[in-house]
C-alpha positions in Angstrom: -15.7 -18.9 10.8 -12.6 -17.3 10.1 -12.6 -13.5 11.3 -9.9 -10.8 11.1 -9.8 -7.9 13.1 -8.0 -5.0 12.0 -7.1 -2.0 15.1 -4.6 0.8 15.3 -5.4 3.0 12.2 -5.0 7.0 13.0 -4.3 10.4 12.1 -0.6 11.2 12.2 1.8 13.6 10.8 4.4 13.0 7.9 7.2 11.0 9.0 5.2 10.0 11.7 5.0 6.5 13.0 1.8 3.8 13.1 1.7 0.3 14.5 -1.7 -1.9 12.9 -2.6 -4.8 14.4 -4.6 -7.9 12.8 -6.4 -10.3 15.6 -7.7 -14.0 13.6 -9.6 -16.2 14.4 -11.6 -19.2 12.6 -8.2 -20.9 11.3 -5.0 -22.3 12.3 -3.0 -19.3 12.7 0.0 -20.5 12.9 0.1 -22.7 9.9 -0.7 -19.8 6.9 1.0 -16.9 5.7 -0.5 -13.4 6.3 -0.6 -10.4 4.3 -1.5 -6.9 4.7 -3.2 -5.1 1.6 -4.1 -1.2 1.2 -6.4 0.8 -0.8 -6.6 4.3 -1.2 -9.8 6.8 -2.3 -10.0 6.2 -6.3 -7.1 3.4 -6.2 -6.9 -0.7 -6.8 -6.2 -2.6 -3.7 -2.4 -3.4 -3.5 -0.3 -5.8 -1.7 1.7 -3.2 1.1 3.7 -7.1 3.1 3.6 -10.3 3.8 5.0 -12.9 5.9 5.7 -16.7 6.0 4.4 -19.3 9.1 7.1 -19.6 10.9 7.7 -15.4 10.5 11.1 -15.8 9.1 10.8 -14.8 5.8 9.0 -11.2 4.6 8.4 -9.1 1.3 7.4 -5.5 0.9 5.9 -3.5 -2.0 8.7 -1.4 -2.9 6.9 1.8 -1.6 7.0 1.1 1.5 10.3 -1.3 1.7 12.7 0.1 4.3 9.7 2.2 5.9 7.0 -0.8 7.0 7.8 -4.4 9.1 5.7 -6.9 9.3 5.8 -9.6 11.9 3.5 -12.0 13.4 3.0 -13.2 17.1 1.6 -17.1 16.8 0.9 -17.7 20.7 -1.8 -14.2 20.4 -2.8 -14.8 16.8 -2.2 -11.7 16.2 -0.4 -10.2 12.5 1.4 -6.4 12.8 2.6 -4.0 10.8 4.8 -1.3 12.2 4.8 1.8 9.6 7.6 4.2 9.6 8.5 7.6 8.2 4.7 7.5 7.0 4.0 9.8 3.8 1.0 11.3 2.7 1.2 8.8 0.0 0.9 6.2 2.9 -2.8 7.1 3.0 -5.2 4.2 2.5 -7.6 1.7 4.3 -5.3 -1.1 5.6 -6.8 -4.4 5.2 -5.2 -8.0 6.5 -5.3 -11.0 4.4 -5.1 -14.7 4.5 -5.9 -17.0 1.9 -7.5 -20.1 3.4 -8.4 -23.2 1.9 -8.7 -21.3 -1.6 -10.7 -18.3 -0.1 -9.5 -14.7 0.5 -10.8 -13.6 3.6 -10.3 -9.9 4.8 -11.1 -7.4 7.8 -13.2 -4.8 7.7 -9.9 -2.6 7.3 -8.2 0.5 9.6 -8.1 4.1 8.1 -4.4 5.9 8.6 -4.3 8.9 7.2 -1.2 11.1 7.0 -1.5 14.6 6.8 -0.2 18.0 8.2 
C-alpha cells in the first residue's frame, strides 16, 4: 500500500533553516508528481510546493517562494523540501502528498515550529 513518511520537523529560530524529508513507498515513485501541504493550529490545509517526475519543473505558494525548494531524489524515493529564512508564520504541520490513481494519500505529517 502506498506509504509516505514524513522526518525532519523541529524547533528552530527565525530566519533559521529546516530540511523535511518525504520517504514513499507503495507506488511508482518516479512516475508521479509530489507535493508538500501545511496546516497550521486553527488554519485550512494549503499547498506550501510541488514538483514534476522528472524534477525539472516546481511551483511555490507565494509565501514561501524565494524562501522553500523542493526537489526530489528518484533512485531513494525520497521528496525534500529545504526551508529557508523560516518565519514564525512558517509554523505548521508539514504533510507530503501524492495523488495516485485518483486518491490523495498523505503522511502522518512533521511539526516545525519557529519561534524565539
Amino acid at each position: 500500500q502506498v506509504q509516505l513518511v514524513e522526518s525532519g520537523g523541529g524547533l528552530v529560530q527565525p530566519g533559521g533553516s529546516l530540511t523535511l524529508s518525504c520517504t514513499a513507498s507503495g507506488f511508482a515513485f518516479i512516475r508521479n508528481s509530489m507535493r508538500w501541504y501545511r496546516q497550521a493550529p486553527g488554519k485550512e490545509r494549503e499547498l506550501v510546493a510541488g514538483i514534476n517526475v522528472p524534477g525539472s519543473n516546481t511551483s511555490y505558494s507565494d509565501s514561501v517562494k524565494g524562501r522553500f525548494t523542493i526537489s526530489r531524489d528518484n533512485v531513494k524515493n525520497t521528496l525534500y523540501l529545504q526551508m529557508n529564512s523560516l518565519k514564525p508564520g512558517d509554523t505548521a504541520m508539514y504533510y507530503c502528498n501524492v495523488l495516485y490513481r485518483g486518491v490523495n494519500y498523505w503522511g502522518q505529517g512533521t511539526q516545525v515550529i519557529v519561534s524565539s
